[in-house]
C-alpha positions as CSV (number, residue, x, y, z in Angstrom):
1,X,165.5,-40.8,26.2
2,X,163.2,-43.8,25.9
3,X,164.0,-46.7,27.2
4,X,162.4,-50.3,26.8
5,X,163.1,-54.2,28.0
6,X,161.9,-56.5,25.8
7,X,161.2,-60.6,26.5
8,X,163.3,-62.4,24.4
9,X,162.8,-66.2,24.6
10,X,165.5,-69.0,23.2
11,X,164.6,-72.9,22.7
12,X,168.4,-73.9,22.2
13,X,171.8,-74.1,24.3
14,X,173.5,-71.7,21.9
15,X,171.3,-69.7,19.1
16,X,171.5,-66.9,17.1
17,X,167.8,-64.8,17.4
18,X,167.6,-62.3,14.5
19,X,166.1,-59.4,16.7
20,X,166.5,-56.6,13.9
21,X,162.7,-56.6,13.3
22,X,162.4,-56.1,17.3
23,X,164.8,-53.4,17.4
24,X,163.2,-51.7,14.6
25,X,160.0,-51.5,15.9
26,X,161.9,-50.0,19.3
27,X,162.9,-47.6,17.3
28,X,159.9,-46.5,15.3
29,X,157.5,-46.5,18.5
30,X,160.1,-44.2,20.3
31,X,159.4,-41.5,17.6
32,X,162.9,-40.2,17.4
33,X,164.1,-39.4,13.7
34,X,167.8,-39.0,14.2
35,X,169.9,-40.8,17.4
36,X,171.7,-43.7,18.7
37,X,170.0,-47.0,19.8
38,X,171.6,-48.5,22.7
39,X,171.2,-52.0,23.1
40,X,172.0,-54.0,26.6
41,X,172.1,-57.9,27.2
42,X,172.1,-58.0,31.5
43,X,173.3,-61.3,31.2
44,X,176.8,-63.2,31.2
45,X,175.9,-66.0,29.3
46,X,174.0,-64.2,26.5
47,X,175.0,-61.1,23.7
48,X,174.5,-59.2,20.6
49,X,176.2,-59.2,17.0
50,X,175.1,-57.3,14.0
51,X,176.1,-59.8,11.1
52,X,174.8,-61.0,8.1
53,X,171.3,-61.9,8.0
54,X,170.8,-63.3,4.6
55,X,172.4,-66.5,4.8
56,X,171.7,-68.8,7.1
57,X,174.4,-70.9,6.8
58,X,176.6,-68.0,8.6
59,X,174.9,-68.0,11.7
60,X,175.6,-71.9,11.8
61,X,179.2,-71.3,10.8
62,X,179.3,-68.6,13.2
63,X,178.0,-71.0,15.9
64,X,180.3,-73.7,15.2
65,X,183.1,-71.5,15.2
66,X,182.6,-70.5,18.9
67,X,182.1,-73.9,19.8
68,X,185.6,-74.7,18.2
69,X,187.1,-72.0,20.5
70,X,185.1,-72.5,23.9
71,X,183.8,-76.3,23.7
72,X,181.4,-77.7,25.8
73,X,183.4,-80.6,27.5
74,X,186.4,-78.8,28.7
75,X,189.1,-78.7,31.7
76,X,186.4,-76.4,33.4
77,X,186.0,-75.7,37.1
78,X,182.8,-73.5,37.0
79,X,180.5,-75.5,39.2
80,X,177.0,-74.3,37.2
81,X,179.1,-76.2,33.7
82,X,178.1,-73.1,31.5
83,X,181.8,-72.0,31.5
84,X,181.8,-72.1,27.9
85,X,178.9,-69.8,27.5
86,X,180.6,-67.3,30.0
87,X,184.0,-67.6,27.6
88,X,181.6,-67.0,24.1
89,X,179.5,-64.0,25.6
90,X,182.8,-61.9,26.8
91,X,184.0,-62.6,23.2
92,X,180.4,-61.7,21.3
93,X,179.8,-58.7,24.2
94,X,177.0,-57.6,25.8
95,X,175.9,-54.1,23.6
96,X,175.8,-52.2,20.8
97,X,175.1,-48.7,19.6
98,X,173.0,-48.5,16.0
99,X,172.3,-45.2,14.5
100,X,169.1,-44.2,14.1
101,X,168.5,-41.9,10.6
102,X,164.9,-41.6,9.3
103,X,163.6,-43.0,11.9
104,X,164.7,-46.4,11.0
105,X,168.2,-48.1,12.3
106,X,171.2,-47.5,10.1
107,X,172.2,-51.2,9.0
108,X,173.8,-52.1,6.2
109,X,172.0,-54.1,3.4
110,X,172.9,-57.7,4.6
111,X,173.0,-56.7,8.2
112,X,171.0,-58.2,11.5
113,X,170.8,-57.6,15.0
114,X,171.4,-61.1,16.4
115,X,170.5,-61.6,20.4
116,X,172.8,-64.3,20.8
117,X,172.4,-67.1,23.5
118,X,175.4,-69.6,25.2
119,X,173.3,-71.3,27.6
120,X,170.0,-71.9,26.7
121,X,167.0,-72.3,26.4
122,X,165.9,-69.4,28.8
123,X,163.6,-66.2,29.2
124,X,166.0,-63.5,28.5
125,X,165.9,-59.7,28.6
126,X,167.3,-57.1,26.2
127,X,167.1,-53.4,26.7
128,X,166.8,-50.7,24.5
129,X,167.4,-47.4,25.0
130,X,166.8,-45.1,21.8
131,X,168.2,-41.0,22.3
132,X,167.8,-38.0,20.1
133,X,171.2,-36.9,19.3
């Protein structure tokens, strides 16, 4: 099994990071031609999606909609105020499994990866670990 941690920086409070290229790349270097890539967010106020990639406007939608469920200003008692990104990154989750065929993850044709980040801007980590099956 290879395993890897990759850097992943954000310059927002909440964004959507298409990491599919990233992932790919993961993949390809690991050598492995059929499997599973596992992928891990160590972080509660981050996680993943695989969602549409080629319309931006989704992502926005997508980000406007978790703010309409978790809001920033809120009857909150967290002392650090990120309660909201806590609330949005239990709901997104922190992995997902993509199969690996070819070589190449198995997405499907307007599918992304998306590291997704509630309490930004930080120096995050995501780690991949890719497994012949």
């Amino acid at each position: 099994m290879n395993k890897m941690t990759l850097d992943v920086k954000t310059s927002s409070r909440t964004q959507f990071l298409d990491i599919t290229g990233k992932v790919s790349k993961a993949v390809e270097s690991s050598g492995v031609e059929e499997g599973i890539c596992y992928l891990f967010v160590p972080h509660t106020t981050a996680g993943l999606t695989i969602n549409e990639n080629a319309d931006p406007d989704v992502v926005r939608d997508m980000l406007i909609g978790f703010d309409s469920i978790a809001p920033q200003q809120g009857d909150y008692l967290h002392s650090e105020g990120n309660s909201p990104a806590h609330i949005k990154s239990s709901i997104m989750g922190q992995q997902k499994t993509v199969l690996i065929e070819g070589g190449k993850p198995v997405l499907g044709t307007w599918q992304g990866i998306y590291f997704c980040e509630f309490d930004g801007p930080r120096q995050r980590k995501l780690i991949i670990k890719v497994a012949k099956t």
